[in-house]
MIVO-491323 format. One record per atom (N, C-alpha, C): residue number from 0; residue in three letters; x, y, z. Coordinates in nm, 3 decimals. Layout:
<recs>
@num: NUM	residuo: ALA	xx: X	yy: Y	zz: Z $
...
</recs>
This chain:
<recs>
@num: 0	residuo: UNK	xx: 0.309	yy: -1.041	zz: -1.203 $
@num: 0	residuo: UNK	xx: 0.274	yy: -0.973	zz: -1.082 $
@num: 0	residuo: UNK	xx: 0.403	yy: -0.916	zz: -1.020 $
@num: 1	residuo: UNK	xx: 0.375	yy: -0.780	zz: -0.989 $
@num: 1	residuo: UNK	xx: 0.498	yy: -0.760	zz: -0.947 $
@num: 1	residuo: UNK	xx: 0.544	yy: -0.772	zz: -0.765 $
@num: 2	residuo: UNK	xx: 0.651	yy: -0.786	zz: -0.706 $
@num: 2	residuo: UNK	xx: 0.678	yy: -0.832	zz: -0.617 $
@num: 2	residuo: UNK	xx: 0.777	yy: -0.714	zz: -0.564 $
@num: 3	residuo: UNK	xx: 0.727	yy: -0.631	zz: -0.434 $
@num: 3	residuo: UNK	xx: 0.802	yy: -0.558	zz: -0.370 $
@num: 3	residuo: UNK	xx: 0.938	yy: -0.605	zz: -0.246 $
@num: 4	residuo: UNK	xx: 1.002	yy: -0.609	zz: -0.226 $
@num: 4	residuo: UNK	xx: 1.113	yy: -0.695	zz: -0.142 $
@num: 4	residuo: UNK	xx: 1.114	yy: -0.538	zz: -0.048 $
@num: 5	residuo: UNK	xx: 1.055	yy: -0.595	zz: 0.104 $
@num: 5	residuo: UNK	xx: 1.053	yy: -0.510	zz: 0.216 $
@num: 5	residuo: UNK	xx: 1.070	yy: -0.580	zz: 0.334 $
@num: 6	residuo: UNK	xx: 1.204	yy: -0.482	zz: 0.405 $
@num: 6	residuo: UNK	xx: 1.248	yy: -0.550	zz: 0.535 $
@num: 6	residuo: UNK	xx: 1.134	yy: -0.522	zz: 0.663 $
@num: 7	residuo: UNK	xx: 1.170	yy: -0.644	zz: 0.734 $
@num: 7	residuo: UNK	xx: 1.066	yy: -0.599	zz: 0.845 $
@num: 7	residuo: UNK	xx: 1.155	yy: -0.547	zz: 0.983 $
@num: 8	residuo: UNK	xx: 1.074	yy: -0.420	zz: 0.970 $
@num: 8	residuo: UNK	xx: 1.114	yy: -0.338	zz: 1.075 $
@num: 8	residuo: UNK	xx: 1.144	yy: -0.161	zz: 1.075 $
@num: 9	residuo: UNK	xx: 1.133	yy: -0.203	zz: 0.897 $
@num: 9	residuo: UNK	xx: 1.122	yy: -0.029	zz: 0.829 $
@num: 9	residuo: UNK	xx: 1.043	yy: 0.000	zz: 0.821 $
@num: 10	residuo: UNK	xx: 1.014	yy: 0.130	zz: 0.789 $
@num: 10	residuo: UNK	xx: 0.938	yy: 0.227	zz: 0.740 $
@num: 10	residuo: UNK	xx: 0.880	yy: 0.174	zz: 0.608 $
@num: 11	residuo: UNK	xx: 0.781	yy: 0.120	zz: 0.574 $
@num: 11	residuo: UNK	xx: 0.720	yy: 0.119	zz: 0.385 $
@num: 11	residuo: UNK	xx: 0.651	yy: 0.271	zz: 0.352 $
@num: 12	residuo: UNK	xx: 0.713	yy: 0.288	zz: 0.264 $
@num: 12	residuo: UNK	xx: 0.675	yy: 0.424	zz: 0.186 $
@num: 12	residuo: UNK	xx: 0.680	yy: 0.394	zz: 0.049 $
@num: 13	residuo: UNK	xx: 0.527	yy: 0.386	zz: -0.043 $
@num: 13	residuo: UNK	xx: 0.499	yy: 0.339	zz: -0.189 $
@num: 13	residuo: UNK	xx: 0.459	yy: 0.488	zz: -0.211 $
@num: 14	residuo: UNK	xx: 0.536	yy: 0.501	zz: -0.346 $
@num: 14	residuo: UNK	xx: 0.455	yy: 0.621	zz: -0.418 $
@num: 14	residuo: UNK	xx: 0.400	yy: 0.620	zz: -0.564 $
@num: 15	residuo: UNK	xx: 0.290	yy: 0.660	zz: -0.531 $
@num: 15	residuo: UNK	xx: 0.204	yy: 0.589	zz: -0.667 $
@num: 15	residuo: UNK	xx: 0.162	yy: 0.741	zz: -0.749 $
@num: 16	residuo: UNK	xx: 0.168	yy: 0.737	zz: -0.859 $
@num: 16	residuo: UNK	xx: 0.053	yy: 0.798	zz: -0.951 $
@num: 16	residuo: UNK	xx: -0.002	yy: 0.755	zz: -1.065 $
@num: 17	residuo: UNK	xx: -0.161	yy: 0.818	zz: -1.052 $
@num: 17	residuo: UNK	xx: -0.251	yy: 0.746	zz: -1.117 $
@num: 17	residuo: UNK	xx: -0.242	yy: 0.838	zz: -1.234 $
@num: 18	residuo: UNK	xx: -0.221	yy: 0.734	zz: -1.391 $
@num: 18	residuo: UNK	xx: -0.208	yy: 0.806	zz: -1.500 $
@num: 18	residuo: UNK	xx: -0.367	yy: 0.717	zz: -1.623 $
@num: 19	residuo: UNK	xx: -0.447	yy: 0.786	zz: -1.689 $
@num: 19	residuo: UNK	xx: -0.493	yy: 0.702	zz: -1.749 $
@num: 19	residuo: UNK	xx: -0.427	yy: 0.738	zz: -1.930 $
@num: 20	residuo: UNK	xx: -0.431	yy: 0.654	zz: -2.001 $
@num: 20	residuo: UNK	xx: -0.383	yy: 0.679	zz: -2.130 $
@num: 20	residuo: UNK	xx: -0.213	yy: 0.784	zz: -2.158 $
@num: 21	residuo: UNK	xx: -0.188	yy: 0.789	zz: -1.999 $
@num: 21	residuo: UNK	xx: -0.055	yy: 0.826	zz: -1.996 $
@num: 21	residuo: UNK	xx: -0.049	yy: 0.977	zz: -1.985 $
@num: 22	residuo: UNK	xx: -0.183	yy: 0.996	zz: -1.908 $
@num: 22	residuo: UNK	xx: -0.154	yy: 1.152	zz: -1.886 $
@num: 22	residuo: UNK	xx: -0.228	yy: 1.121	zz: -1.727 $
@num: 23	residuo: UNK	xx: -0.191	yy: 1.209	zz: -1.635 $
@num: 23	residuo: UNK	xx: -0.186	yy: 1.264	zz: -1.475 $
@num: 23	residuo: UNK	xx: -0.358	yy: 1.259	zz: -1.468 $
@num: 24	residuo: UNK	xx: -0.439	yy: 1.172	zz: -1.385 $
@num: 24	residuo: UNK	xx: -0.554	yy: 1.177	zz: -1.337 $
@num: 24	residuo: UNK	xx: -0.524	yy: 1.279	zz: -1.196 $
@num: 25	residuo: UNK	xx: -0.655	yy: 1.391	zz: -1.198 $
@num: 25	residuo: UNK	xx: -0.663	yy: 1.460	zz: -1.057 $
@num: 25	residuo: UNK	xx: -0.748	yy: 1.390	zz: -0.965 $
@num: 26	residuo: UNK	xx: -0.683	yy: 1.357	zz: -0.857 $
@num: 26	residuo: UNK	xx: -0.756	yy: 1.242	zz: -0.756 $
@num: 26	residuo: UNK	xx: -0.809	yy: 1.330	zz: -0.636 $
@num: 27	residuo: UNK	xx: -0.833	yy: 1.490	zz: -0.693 $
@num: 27	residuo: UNK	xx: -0.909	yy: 1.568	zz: -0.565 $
@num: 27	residuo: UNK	xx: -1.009	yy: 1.478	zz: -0.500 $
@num: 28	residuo: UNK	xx: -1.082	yy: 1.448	zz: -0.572 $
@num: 28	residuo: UNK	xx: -1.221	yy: 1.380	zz: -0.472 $
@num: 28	residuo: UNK	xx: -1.205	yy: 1.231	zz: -0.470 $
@num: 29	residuo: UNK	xx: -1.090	yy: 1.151	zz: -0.493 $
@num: 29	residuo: UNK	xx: -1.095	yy: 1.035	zz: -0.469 $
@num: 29	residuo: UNK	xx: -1.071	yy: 0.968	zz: -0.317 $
@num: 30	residuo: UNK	xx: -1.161	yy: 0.871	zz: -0.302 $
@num: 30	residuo: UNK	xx: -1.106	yy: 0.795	zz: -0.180 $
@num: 30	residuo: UNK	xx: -1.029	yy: 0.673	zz: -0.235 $
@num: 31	residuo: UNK	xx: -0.895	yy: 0.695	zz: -0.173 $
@num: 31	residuo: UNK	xx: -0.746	yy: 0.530	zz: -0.168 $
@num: 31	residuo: UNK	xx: -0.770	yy: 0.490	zz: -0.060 $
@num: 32	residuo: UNK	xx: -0.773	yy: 0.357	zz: -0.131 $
@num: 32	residuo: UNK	xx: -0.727	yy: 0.254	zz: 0.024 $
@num: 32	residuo: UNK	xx: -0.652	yy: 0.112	zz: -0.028 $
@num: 33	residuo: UNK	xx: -0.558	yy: 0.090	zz: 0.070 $
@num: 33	residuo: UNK	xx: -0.502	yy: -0.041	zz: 0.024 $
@num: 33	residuo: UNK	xx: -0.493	yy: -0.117	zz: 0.112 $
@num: 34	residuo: UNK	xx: -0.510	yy: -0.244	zz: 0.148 $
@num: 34	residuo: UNK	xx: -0.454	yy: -0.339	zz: 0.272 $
@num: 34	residuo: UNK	xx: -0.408	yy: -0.469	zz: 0.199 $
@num: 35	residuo: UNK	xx: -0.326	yy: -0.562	zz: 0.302 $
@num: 35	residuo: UNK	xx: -0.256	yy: -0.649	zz: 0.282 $
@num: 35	residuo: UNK	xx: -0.288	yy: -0.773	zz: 0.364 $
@num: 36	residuo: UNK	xx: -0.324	yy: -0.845	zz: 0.290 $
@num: 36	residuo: UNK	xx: -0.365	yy: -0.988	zz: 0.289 $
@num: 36	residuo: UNK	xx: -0.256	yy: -1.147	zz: 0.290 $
@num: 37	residuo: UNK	xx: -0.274	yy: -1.200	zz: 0.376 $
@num: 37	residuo: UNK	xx: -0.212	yy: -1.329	zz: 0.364 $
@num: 37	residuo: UNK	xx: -0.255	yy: -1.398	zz: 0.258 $
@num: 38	residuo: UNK	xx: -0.168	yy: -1.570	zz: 0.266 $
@num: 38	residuo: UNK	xx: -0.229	yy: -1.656	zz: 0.120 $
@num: 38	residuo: UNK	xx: -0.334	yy: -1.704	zz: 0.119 $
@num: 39	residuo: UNK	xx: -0.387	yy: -1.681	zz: 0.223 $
@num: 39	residuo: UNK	xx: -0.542	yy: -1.768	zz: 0.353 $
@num: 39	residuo: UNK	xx: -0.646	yy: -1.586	zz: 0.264 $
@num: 40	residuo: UNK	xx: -0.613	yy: -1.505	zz: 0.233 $
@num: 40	residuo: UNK	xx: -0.714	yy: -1.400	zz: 0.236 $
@num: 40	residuo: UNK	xx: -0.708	yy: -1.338	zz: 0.369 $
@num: 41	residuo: UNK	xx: -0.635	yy: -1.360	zz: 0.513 $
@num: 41	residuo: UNK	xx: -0.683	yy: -1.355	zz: 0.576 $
@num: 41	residuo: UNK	xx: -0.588	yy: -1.211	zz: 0.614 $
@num: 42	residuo: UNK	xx: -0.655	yy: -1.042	zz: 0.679 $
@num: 42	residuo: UNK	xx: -0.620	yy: -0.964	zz: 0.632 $
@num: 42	residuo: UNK	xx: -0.484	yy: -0.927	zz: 0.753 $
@num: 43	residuo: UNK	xx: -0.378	yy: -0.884	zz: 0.703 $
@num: 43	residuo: UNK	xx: -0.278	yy: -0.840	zz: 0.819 $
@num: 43	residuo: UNK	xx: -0.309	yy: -0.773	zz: 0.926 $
@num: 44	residuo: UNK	xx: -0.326	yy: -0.791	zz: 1.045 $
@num: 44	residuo: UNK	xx: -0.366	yy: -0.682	zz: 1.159 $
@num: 44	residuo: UNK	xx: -0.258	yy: -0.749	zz: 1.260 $
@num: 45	residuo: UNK	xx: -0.236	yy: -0.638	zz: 1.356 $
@num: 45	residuo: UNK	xx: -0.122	yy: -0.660	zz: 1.472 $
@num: 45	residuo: UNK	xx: -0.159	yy: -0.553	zz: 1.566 $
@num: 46	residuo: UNK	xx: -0.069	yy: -0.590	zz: 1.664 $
@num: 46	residuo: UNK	xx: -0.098	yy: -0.469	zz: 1.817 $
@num: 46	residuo: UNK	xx: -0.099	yy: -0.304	zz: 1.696 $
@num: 47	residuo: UNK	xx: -0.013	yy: -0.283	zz: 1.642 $
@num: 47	residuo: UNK	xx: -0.006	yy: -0.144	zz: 1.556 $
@num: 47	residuo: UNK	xx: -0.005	yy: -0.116	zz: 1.428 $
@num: 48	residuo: UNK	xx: -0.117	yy: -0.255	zz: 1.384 $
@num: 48	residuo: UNK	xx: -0.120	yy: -0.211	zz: 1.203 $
@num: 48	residuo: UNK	xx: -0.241	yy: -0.265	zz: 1.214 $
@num: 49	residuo: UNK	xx: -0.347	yy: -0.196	zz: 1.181 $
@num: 49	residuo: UNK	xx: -0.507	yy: -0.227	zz: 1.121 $
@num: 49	residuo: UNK	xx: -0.563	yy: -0.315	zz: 1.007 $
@num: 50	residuo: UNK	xx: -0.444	yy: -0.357	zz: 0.960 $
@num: 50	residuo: UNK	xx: -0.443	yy: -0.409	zz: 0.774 $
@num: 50	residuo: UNK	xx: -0.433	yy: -0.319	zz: 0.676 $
@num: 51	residuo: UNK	xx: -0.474	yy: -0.158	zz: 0.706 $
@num: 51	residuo: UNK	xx: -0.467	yy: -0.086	zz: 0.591 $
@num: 51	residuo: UNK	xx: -0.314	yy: 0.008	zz: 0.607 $
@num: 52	residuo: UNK	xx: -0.278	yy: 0.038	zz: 0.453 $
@num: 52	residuo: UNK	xx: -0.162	yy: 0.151	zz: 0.444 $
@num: 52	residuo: UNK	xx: -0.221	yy: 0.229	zz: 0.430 $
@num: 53	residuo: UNK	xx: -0.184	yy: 0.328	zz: 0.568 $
@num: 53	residuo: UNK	xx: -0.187	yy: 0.532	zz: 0.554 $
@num: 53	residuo: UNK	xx: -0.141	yy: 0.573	zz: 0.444 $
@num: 54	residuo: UNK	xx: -0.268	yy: 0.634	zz: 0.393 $
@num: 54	residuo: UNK	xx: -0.257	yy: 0.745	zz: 0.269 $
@num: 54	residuo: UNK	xx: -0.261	yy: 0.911	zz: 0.272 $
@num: 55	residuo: UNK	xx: -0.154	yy: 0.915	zz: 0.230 $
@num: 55	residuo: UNK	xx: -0.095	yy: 1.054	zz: 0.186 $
@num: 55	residuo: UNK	xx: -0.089	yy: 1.114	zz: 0.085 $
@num: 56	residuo: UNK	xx: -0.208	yy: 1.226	zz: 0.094 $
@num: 56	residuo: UNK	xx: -0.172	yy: 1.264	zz: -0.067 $
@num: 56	residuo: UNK	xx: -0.063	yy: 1.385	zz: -0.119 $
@num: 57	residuo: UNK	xx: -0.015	yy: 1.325	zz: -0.227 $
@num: 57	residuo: UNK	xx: 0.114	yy: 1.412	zz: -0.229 $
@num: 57	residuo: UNK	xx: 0.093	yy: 1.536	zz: -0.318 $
@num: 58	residuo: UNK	xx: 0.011	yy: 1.526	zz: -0.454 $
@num: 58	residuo: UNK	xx: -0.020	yy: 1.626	zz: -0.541 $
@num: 58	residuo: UNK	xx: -0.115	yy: 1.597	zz: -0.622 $
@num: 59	residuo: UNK	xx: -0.285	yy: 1.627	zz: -0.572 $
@num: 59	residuo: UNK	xx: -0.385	yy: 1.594	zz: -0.608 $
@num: 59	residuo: UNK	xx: -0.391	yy: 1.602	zz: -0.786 $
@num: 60	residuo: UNK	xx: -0.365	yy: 1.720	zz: -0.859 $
@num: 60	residuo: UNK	xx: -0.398	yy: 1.752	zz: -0.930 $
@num: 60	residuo: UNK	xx: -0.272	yy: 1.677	zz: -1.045 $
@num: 61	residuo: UNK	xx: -0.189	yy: 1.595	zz: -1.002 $
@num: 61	residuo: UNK	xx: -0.101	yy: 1.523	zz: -1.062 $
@num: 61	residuo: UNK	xx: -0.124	yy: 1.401	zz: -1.052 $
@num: 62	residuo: UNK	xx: -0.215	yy: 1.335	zz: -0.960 $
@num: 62	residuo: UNK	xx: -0.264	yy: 1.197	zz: -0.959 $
@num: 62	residuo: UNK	xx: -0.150	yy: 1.144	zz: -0.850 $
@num: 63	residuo: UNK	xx: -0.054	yy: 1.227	zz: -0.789 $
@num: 63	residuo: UNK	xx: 0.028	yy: 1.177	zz: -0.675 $
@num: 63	residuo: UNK	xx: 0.017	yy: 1.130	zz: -0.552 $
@num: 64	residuo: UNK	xx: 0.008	yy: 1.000	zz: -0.484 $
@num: 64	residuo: UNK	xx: -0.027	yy: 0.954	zz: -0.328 $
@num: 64	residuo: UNK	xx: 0.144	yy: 0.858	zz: -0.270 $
@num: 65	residuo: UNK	xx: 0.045	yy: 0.847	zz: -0.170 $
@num: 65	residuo: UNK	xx: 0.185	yy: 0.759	zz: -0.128 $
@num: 65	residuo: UNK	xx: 0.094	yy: 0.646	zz: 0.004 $
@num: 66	residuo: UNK	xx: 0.131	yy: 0.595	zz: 0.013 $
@num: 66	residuo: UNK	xx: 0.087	yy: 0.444	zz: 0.084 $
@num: 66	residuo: UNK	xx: 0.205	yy: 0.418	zz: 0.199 $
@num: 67	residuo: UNK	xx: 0.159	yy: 0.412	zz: 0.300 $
@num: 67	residuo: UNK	xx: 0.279	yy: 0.402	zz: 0.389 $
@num: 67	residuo: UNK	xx: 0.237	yy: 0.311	zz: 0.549 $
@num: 68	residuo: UNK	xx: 0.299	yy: 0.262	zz: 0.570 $
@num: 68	residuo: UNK	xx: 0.341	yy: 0.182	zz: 0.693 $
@num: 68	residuo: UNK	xx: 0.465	yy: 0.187	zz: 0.766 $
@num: 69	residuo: UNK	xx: 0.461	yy: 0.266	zz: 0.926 $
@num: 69	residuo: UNK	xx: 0.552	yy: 0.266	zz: 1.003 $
@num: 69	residuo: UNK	xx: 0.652	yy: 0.141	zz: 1.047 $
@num: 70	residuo: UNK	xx: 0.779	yy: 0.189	zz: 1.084 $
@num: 70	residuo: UNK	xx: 0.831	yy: 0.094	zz: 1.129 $
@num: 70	residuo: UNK	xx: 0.846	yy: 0.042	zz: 1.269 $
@num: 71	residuo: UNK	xx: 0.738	yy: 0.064	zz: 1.342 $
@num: 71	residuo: UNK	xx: 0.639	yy: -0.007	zz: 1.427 $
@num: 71	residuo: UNK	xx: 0.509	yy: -0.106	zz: 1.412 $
@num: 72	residuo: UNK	xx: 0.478	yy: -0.045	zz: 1.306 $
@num: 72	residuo: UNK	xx: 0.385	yy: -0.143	zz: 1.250 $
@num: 72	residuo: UNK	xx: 0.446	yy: -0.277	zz: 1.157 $
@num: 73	residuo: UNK	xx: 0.526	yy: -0.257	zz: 1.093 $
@num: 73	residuo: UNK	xx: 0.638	yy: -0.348	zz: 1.011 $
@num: 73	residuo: UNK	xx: 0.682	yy: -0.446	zz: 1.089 $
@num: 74	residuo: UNK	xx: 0.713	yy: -0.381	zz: 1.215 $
@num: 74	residuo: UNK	xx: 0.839	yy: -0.472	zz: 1.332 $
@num: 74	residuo: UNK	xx: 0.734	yy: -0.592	zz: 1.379 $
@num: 75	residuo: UNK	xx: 0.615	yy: -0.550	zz: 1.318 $
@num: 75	residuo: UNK	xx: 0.479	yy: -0.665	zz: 1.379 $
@num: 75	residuo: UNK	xx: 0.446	yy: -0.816	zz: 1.290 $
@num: 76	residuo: UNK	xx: 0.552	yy: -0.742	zz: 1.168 $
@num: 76	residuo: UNK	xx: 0.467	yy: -0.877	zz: 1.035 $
@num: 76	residuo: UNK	xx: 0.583	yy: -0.989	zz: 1.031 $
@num: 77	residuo: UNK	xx: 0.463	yy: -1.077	zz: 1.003 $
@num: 77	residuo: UNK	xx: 0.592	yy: -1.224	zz: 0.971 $
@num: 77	residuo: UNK	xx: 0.645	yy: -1.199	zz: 0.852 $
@num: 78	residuo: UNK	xx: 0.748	yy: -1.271	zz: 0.862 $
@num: 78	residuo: UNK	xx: 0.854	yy: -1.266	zz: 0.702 $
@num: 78	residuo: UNK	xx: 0.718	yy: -1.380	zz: 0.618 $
@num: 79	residuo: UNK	xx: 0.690	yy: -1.324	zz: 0.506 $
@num: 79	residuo: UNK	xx: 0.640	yy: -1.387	zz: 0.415 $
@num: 79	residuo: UNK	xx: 0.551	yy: -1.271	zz: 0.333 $
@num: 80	residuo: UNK	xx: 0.497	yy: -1.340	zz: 0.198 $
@num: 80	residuo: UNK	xx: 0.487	yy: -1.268	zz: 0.095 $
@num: 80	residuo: UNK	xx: 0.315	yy: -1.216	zz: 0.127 $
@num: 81	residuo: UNK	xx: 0.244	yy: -1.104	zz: 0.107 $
@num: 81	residuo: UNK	xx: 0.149	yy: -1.040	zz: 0.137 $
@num: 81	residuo: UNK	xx: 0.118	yy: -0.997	zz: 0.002 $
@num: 82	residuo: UNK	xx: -0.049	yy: -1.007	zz: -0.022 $
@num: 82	residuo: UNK	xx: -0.109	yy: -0.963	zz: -0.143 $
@num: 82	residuo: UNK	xx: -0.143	yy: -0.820	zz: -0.078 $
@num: 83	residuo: UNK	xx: -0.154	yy: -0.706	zz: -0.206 $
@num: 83	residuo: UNK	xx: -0.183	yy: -0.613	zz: -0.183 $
@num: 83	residuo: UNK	xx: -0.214	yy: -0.516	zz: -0.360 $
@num: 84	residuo: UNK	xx: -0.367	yy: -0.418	zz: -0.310 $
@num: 84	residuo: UNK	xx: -0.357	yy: -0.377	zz: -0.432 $
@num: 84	residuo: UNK	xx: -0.392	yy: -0.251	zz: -0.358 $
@num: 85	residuo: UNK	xx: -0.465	yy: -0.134	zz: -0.476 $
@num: 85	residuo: UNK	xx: -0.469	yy: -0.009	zz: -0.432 $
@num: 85	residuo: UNK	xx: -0.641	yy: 0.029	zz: -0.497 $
@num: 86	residuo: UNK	xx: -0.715	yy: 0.073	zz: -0.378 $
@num: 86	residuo: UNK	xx: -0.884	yy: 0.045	zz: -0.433 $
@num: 86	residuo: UNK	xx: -0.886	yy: 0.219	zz: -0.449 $
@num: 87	residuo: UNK	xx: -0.922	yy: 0.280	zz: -0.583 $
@num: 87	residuo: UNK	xx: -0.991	yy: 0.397	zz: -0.588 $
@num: 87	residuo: UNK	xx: -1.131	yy: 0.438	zz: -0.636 $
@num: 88	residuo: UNK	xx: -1.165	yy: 0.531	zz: -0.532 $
@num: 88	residuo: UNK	xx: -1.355	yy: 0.538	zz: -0.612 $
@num: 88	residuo: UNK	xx: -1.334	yy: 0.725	zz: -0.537 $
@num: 89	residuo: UNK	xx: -1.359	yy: 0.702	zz: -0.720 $
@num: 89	residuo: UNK	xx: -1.408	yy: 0.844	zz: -0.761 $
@num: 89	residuo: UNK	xx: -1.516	yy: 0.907	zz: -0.716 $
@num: 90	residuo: UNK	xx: -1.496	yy: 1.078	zz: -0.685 $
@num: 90	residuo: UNK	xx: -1.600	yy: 1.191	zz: -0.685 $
@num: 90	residuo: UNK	xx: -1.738	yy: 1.092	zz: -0.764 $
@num: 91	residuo: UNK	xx: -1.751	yy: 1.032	zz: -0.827 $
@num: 91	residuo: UNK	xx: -1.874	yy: 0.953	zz: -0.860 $
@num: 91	residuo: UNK	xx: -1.955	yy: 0.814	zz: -0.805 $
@num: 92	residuo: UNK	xx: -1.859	yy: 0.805	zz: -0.733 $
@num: 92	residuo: UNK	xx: -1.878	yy: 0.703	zz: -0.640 $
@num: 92	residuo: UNK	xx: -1.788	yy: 0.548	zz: -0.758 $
@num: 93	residuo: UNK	xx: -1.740	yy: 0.578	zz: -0.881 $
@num: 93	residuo: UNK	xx: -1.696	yy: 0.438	zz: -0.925 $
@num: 93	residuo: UNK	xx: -1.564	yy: 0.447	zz: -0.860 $
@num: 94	residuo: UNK	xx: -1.621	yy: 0.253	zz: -0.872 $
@num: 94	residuo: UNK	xx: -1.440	yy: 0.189	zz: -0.777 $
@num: 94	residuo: UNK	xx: -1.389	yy: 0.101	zz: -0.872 $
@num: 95	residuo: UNK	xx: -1.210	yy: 0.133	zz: -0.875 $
@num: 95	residuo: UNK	xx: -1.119	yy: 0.046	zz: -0.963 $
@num: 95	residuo: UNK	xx: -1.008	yy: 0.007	zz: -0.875 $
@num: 96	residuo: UNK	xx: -0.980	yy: -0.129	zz: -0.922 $
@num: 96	residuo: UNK	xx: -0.873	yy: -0.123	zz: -0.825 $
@num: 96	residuo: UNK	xx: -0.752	yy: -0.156	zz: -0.918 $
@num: 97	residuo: UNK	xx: -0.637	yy: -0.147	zz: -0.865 $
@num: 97	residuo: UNK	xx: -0.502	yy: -0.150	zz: -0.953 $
@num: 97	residuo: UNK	xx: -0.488	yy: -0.335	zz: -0.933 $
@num: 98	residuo: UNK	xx: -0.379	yy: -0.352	zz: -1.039 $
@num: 98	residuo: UNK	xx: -0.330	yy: -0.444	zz: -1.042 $
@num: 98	residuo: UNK	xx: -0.273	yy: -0.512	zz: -0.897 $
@num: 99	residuo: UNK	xx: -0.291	yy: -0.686	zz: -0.893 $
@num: 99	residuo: UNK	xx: -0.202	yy: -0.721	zz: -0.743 $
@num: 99	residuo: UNK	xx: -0.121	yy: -0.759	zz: -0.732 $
@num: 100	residuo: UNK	xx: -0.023	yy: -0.678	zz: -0.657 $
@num: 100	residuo: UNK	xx: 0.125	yy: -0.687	zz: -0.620 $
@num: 100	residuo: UNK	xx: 0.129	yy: -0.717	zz: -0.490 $
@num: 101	residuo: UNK	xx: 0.255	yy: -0.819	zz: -0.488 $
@num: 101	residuo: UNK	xx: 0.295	yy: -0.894	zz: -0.365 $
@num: 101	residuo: UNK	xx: 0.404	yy: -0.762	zz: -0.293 $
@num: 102	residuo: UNK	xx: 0.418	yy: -0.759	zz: -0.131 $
@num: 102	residuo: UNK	xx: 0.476	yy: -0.720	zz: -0.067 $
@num: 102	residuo: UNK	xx: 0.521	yy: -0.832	zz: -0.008 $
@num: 103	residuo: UNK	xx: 0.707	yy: -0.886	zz: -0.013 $
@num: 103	residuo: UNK	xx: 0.779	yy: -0.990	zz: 0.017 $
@num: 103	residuo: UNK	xx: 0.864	yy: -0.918	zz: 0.181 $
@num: 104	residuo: UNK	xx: 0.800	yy: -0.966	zz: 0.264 $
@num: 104	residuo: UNK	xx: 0.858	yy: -0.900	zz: 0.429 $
@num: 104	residuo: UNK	xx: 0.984	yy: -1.005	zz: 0.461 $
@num: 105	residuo: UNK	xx: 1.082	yy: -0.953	zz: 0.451 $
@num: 105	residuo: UNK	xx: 1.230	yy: -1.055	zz: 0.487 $
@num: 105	residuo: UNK	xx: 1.276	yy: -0.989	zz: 0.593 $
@num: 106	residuo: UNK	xx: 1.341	yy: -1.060	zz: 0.671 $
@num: 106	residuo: UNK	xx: 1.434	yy: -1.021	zz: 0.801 $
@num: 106	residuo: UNK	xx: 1.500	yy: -0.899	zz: 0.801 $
@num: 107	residuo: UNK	xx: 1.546	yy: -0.814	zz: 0.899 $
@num: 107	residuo: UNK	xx: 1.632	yy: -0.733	zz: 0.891 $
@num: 107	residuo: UNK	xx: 1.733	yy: -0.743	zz: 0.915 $
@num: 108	residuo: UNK	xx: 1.871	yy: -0.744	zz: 0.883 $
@num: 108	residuo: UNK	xx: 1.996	yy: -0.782	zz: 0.937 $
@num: 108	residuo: UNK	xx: 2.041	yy: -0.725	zz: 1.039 $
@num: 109	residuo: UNK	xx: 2.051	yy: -0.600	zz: 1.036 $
@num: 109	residuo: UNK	xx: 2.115	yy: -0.529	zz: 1.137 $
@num: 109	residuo: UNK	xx: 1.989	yy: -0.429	zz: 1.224 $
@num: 110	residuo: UNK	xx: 1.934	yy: -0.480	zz: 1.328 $
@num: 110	residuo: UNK	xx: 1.897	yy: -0.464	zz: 1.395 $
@num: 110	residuo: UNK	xx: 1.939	yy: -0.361	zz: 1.608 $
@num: 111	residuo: UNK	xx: 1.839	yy: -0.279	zz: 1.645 $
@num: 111	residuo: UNK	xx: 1.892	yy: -0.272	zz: 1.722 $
@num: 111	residuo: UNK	xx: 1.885	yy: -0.353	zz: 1.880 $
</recs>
C-alpha cells in the first residue's frame, strides 16, 4: 500500500491518470470522487474540509485529474495516517475504485 507523507497546513495537490492496459482512458463522462477516512472508518470532516478531495480535471481525453485539498482545510487535520482511494463510475453508470493508499499528515516545521 502505498503511503503519501503530507504536511499539515499545505496545499495537497494529487495528480492522477487513469491508464487501462497502459494506454490513456478518456474520463469525459466520468464522475471522481475521493475522501479520507480514519482507522475507526470514521470519515475526515472539519470547520473547512467535507471529507472529500476537490476534483479537477486536467485533460479529459488523456485520463488526467487532480485531487486536491487547501491549505485551510489541511491546517484542520490531526497528524496521523488517513485511508484514501479514488471512486470512478463511468458514462455507464459502472463504479471502480483504485487501489488504497494512506495519506500520512505530519507537523509542519516552519510555520507562520
Amino acid at each position: 500500500m502505498t503511503t503519501i507523507t503530507h504536511k499539515k497546513g499545505d496545499t495537497l495537490e494529487l495528480t492522477f491518470q487513469l491508464k487501462r492496459d497502459g494506454t490513456a482512458v478518456d474520463i469525459t463522462n466520468y464522475t471522481i470522487t475521493s475522501q479520507l477516512r480514519d482507522s475507526t472508518d470514521a470519515l475526515l470532516t472539519t470547520n473547512n474540509f467535507n471529507g472529500s478531495l476537490t476534483f479537477t480535471l486536467i485533460d479529459a481525453s488523456a485520463g488526467q485529474f487532480q485531487l486536491a485539498a487547501s491549505a485551510t482545510a489541511t491546517s484542520e487535520w490531526d497528524t496521523r495516517k488517513y485511508d484514501c482511494d479514488v471512486q470512478l463510475i463511468d458514462g455507464d453508470s459502472e463504479t471502480s475504485s483504485s487501489e488504497t493508499f494512506k495519506i500520512n499528515v505530519i507537523k509542519d516545521i516552519t510555520r507562520v
